[in-house]
C-alpha positions in Angstrom: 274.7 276.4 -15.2 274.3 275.0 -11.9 270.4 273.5 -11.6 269.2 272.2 -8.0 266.4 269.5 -8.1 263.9 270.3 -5.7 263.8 266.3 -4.2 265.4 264.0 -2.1 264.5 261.1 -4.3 267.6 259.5 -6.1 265.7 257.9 -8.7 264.7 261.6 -10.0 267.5 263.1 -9.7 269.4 260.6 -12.0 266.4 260.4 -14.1 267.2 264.1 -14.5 271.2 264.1 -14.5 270.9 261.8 -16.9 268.9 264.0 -19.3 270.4 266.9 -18.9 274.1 266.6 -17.8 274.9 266.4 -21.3 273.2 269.2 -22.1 276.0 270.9 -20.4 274.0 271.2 -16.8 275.4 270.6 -13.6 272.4 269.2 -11.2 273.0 268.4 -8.0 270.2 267.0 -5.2 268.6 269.8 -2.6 270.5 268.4 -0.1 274.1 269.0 -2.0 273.1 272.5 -2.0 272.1 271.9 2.0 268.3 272.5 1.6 267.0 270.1 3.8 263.2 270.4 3.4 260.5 268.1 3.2 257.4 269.6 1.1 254.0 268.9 1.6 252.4 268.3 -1.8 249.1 269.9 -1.1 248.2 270.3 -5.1 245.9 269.1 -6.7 247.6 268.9 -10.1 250.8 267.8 -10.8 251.3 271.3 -12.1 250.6 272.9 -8.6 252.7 270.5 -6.7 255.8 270.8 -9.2 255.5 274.7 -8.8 254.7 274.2 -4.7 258.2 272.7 -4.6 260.1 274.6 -6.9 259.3 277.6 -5.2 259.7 276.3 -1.7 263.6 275.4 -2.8 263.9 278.5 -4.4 263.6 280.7 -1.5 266.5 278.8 -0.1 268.5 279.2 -3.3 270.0 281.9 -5.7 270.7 278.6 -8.7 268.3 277.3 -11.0 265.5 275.2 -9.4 263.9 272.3 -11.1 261.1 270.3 -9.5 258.8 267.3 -10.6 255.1 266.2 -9.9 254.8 262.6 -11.2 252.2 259.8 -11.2 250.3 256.7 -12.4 246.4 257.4 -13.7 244.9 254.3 -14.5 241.6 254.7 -16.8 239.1 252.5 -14.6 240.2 254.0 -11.1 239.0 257.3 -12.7 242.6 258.6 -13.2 243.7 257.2 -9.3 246.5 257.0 -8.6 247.4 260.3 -9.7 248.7 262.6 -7.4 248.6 260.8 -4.7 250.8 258.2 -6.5 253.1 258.1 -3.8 251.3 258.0 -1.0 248.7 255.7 -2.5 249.3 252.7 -0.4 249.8 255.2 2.9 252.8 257.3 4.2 255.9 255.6 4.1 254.9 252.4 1.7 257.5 250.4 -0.3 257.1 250.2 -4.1 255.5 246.6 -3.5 253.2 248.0 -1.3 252.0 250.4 -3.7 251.8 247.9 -6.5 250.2 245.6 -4.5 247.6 248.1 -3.6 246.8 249.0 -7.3 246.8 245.1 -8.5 244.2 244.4 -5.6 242.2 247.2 -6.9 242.2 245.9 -10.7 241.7 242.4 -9.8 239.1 241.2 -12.1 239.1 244.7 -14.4 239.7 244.1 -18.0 240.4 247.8 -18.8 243.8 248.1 -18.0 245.0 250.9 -19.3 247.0 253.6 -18.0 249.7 256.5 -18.5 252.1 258.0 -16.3 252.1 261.8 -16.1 255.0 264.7 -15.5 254.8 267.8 -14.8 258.1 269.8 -14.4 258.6 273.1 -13.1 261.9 275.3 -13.1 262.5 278.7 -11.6 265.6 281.1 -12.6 267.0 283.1 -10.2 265.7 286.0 -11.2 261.6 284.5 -10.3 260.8 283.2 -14.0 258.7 280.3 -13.6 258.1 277.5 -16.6 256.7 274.3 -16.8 256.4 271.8 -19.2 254.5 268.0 -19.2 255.0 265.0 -21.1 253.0 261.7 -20.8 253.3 257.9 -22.0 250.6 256.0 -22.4 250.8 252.0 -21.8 248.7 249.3 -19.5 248.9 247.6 -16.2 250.0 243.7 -16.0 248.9 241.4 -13.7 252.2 241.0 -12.1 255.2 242.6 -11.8 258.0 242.0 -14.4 261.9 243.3 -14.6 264.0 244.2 -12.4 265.2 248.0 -13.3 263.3 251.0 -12.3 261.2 252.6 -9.8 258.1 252.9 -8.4 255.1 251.2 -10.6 257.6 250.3 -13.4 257.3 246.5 -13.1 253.4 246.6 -13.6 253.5 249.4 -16.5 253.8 248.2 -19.7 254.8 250.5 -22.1 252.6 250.4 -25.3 256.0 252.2 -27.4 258.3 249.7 -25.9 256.4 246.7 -25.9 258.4 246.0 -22.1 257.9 247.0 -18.9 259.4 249.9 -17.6 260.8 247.7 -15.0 262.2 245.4 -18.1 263.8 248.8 -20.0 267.3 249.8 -19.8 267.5 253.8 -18.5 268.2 254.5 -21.9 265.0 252.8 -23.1 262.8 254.5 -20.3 264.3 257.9 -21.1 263.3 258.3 -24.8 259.8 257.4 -24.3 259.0 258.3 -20.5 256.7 261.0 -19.2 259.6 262.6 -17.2 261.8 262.1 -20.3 259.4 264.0 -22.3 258.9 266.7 -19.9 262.2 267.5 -19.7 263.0 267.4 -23.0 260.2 270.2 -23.3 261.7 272.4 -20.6 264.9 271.9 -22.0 263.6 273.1 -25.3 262.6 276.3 -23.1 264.9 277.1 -21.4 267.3 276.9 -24.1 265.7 279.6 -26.0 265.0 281.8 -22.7 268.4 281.4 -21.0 270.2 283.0 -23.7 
């Protein structure tokens, strides 16, 4: 079964190869598939952008679509970043950037807790839509640590790993990770519904 991830961010689709490639899935990037579209995320839920660009890939496609919504909510922004995870620092803004941003904001905040959130969305080719979420639940360091990763992973340390994301090997993030769990829940899904 041949699934197209609705991004054009390699970090997710390896994230997503990697979990379900040996489930006997061939995923390939948008852009393999030549879908070469940017989506605006105009949802205010990971749920509603995860649908907003599974659907926009899957009127260019008669495959399997799968799509992500992803973020960081820290407890004392009030759940910020969130969906605007990516663009938190502004358009176009490198990981540091971003990280940067967030530390600056939590200077001198004691509450440092956090958890990253997933929502994934699929749609089969005949219009069935699912989605299934998965969290993780750690804190924010001062500074970065590790080298691995994406993203906030150096500042998020993972209360289950007792590392950084940044600090896990892929195999280590996987298990535990929001999109980890999230696709493990779809997969759990689709199994039953693809039969």
């Amino acid at each position: 079964m041949r699934i197209i991830a609705a991004t054009n961010n390699a970090n997710k689709v390896r994230e997503i190869c990697e979990i379900f490639v040996p489930l006997g899935f061939d995923v390939i990037p948008q852009s393999n598939a030549g879908i070469e579209i940017e989506v605006e995320e105009t949802g205010d839920t990971f749920k509603k952008n995860a649908l907003i660009k599974a659907r926009a890939v899957a009127m260019l496609s008669d495959d399997y679509v799968i799509a992500d919504d992803s973020g960081l909510c820290v407890e004392a922004l009030g759940g910020r970043p969130g969906v605007m995870s990516a663009r938190y620092a502004g358009e176009g803004a490198t990981d540091k950037e971003k990280i940067n941003k967030l530390l600056g904001e939590l200077e001198g905040e004691e509450n440092r807790r956090a958890k990253f959130c997933c929502c994934i969305a699929m749609i089969f080719p005949d219009g069935r839509e699912y989605t299934a979420q998965g969290e993780v639940k750690g804190r924010i360091l001062m500074e970065p640590r590790g080298e691995n990763g994406f993203g906030y992973d150096p500042v998020f340390f993972s209360d289950e790993l007792s590392k950084t994301f940044a600090e896990a090997t892929n195999e280590e993030k996987n298990s535990v990770s929001h999109r980890g769990r999230a696709l493990a829940a779809m997969y759990e899904t689709i199994k039953n519904e693809s039969k």
